[in-house]
VMD Tcl script that builds the backbone (N, CA, C; Angstrom):
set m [mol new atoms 234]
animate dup $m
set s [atomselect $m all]
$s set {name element resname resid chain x y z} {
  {N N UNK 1 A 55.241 14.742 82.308}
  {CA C UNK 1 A 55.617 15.273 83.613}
  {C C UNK 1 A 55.660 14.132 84.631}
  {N N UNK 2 A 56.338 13.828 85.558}
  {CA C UNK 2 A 56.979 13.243 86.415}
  {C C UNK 2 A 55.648 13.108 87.655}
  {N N UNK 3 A 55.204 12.085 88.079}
  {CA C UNK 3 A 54.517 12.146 89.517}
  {C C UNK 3 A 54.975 12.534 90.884}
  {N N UNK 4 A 56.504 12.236 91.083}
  {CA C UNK 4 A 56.548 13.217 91.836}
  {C C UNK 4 A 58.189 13.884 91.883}
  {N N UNK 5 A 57.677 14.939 90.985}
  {CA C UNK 5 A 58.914 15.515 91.204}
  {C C UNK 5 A 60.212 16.494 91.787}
  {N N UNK 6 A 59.178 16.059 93.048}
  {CA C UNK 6 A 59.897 16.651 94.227}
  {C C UNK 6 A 60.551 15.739 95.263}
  {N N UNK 7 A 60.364 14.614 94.733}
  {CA C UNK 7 A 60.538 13.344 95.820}
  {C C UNK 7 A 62.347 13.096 95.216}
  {N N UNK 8 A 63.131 12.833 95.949}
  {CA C UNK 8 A 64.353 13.025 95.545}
  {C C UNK 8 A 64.751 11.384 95.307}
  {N N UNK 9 A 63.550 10.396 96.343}
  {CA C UNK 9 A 63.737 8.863 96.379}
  {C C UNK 9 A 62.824 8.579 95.287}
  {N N UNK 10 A 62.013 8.645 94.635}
  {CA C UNK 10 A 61.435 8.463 93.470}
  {C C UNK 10 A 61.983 8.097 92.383}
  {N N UNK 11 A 61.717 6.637 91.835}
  {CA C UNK 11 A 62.386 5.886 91.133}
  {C C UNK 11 A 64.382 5.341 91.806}
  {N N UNK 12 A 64.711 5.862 92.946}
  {CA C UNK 12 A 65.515 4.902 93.521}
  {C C UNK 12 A 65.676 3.802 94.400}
  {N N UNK 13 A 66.282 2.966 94.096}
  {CA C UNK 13 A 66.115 1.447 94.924}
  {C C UNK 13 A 67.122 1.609 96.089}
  {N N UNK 14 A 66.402 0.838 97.368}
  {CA C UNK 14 A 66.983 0.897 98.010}
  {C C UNK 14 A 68.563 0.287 97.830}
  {N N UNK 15 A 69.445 -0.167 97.049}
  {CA C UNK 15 A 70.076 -0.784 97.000}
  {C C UNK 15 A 70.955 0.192 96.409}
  {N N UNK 16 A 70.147 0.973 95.450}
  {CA C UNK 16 A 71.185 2.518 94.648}
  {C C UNK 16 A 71.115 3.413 95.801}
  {N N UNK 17 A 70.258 3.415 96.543}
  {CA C UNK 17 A 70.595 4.291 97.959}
  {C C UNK 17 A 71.580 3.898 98.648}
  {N N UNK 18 A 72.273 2.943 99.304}
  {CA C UNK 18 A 73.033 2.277 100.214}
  {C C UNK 18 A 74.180 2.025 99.389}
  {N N UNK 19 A 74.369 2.440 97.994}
  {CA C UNK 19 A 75.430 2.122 97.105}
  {C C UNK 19 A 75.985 3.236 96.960}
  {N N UNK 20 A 75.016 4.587 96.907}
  {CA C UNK 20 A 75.825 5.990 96.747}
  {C C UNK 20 A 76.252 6.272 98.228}
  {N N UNK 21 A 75.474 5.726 99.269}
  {CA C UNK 21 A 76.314 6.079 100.330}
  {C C UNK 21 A 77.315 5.988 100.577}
  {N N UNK 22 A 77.831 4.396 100.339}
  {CA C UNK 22 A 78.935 3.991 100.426}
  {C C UNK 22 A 80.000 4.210 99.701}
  {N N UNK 23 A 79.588 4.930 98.586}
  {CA C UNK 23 A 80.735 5.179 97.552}
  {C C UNK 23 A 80.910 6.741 98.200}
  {N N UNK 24 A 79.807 7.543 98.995}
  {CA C UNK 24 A 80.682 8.938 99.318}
  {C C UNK 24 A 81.316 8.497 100.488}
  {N N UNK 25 A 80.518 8.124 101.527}
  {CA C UNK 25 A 81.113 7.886 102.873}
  {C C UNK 25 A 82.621 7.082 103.360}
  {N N UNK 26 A 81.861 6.034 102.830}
  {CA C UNK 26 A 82.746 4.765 103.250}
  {C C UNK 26 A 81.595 3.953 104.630}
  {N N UNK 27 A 82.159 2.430 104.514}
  {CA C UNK 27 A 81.003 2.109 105.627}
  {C C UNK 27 A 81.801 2.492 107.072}
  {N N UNK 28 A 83.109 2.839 107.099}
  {CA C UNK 28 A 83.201 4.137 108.604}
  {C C UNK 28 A 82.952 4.954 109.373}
  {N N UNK 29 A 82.770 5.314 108.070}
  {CA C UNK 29 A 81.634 6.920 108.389}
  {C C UNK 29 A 80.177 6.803 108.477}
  {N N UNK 30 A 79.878 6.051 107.469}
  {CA C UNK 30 A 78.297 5.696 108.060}
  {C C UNK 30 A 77.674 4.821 109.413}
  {N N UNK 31 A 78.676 3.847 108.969}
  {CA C UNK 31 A 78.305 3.277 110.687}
  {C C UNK 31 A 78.953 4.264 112.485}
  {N N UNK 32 A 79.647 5.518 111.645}
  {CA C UNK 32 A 80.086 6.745 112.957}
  {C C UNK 32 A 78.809 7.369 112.937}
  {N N UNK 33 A 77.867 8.040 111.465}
  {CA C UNK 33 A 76.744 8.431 111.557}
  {C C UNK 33 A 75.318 7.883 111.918}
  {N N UNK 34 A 75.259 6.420 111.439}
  {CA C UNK 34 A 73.878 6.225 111.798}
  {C C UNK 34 A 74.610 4.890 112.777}
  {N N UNK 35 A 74.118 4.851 113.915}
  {CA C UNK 35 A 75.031 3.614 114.716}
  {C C UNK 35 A 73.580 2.509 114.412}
  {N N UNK 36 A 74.270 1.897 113.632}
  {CA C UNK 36 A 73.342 0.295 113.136}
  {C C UNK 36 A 74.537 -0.348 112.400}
  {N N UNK 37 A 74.669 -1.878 113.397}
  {CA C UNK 37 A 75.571 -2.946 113.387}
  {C C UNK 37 A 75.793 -3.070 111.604}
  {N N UNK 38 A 74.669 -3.363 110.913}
  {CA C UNK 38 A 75.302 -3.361 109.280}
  {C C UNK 38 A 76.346 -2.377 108.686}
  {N N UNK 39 A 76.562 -1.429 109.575}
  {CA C UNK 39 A 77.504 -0.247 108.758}
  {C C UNK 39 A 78.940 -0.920 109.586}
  {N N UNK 40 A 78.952 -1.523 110.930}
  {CA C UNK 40 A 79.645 -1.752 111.360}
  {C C UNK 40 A 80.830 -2.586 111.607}
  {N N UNK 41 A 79.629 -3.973 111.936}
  {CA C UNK 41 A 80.118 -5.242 112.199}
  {C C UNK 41 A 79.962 -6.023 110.411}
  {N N UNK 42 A 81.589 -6.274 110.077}
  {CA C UNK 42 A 81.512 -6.995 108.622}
  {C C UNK 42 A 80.714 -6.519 107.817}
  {N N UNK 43 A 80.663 -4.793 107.625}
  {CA C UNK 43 A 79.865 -4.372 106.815}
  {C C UNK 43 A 79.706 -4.552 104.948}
  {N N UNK 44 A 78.715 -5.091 104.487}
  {CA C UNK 44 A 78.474 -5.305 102.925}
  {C C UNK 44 A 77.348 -4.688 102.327}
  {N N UNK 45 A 76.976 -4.454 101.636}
  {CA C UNK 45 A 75.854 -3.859 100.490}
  {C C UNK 45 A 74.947 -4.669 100.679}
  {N N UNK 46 A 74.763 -6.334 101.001}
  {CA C UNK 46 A 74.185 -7.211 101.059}
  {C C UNK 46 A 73.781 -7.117 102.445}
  {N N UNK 47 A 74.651 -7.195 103.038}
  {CA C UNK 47 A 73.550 -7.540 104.844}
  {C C UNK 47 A 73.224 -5.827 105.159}
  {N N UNK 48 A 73.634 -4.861 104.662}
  {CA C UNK 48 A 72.567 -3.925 104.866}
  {C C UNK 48 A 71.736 -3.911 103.933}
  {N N UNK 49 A 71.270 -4.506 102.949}
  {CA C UNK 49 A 70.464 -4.477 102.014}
  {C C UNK 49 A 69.300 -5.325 103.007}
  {N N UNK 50 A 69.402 -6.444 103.354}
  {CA C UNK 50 A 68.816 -7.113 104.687}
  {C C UNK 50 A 68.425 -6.366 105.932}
  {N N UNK 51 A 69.490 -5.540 106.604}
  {CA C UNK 51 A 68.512 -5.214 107.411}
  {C C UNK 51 A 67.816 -3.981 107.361}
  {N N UNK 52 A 67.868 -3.037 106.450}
  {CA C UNK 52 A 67.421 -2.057 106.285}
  {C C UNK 52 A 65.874 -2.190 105.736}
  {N N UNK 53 A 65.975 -3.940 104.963}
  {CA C UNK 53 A 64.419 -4.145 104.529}
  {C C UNK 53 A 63.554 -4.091 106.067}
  {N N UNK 54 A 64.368 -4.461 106.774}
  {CA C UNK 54 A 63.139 -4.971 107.851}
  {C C UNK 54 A 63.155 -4.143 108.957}
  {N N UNK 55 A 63.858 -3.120 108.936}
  {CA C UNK 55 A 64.358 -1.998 110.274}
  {C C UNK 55 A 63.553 -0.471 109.631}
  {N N UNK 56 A 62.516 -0.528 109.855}
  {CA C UNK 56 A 62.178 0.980 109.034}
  {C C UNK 56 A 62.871 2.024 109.436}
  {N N UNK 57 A 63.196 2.222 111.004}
  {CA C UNK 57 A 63.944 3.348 111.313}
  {C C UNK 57 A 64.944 3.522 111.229}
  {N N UNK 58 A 65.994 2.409 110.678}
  {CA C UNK 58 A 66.844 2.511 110.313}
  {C C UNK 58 A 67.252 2.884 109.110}
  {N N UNK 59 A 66.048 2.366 107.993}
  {CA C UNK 59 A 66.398 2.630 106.495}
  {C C UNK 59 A 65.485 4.649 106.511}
  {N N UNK 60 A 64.748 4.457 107.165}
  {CA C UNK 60 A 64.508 5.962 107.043}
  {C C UNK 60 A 66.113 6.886 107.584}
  {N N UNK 61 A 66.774 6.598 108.638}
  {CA C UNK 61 A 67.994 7.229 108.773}
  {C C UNK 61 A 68.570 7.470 108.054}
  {N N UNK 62 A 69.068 6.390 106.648}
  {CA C UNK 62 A 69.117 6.018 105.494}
  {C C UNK 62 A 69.065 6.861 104.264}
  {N N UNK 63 A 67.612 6.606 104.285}
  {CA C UNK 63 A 66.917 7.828 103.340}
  {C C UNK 63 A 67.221 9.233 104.019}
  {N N UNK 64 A 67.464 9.629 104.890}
  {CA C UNK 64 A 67.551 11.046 105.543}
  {C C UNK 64 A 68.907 11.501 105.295}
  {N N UNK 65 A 69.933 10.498 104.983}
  {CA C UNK 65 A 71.287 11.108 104.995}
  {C C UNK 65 A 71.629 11.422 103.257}
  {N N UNK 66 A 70.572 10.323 102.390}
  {CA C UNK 66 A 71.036 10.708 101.181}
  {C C UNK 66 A 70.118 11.861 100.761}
  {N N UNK 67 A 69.107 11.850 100.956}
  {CA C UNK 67 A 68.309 13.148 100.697}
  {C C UNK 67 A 69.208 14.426 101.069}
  {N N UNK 68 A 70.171 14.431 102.347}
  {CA C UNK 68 A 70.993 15.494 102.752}
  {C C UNK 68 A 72.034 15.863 101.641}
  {N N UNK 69 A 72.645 14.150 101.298}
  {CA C UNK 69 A 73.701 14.457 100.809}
  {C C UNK 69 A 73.393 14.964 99.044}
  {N N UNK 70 A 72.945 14.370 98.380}
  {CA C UNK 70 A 72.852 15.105 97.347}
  {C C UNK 70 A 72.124 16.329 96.866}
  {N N UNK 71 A 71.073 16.910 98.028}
  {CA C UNK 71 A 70.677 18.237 98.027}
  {C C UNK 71 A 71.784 19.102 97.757}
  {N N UNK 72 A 73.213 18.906 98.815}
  {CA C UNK 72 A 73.859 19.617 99.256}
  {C C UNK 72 A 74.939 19.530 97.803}
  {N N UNK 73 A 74.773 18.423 97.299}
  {CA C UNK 73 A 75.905 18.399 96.103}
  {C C UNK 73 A 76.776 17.859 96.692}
  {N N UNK 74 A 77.213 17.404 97.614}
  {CA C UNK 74 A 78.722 16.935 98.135}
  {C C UNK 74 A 78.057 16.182 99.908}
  {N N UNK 75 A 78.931 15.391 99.957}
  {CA C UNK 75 A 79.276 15.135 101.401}
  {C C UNK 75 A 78.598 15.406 102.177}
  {N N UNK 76 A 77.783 14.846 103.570}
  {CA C UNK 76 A 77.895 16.100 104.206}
  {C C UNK 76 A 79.081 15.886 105.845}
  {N N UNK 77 A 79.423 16.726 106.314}
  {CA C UNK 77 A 80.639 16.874 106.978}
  {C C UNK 77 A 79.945 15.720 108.571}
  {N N UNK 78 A 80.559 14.839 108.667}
  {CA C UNK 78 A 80.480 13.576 109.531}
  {C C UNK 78 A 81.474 13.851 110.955}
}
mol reanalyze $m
mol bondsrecalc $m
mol representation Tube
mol addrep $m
């Protein structure tokens, strides 16, 4: 049995987080949803991989949109 298997981030890296985003969203839509310059300005997998290490409230925004989005099974409407 699983330790926690209600935790939906459990066993994902931040890096598979910011990778499924971008593959539903696009970094358009995410930087329209969470306004932080990495989604924005010359956005990459790499410099938000950077600042999301060091911005907690930002990578919790982060974590809050994928927890949404794959609860929901799809998207969620931006």
């Amino acid at each position: 049995m699983s330790e926690h298997p209600n935790d939906p981030l459990y066993g994902k890296t931040l890096k598979s987080v910011v990778e499924y985003l971008v593959e539903q969203y696009g970094f358009e839509k995410l930087g329209a949803d969470i306004k932080i310059n990495c989604f924005v300005d010359n956005p990459s997998v790499s410099s938000s991989l950077k600042f999301l290490r060091r911005t907690p409230w930002a990578r919790e925004k982060v974590e809050e949109l994928y927890i949404a989005t794959i609860k929901s099974g799809r998207p969620r409407a931006m």
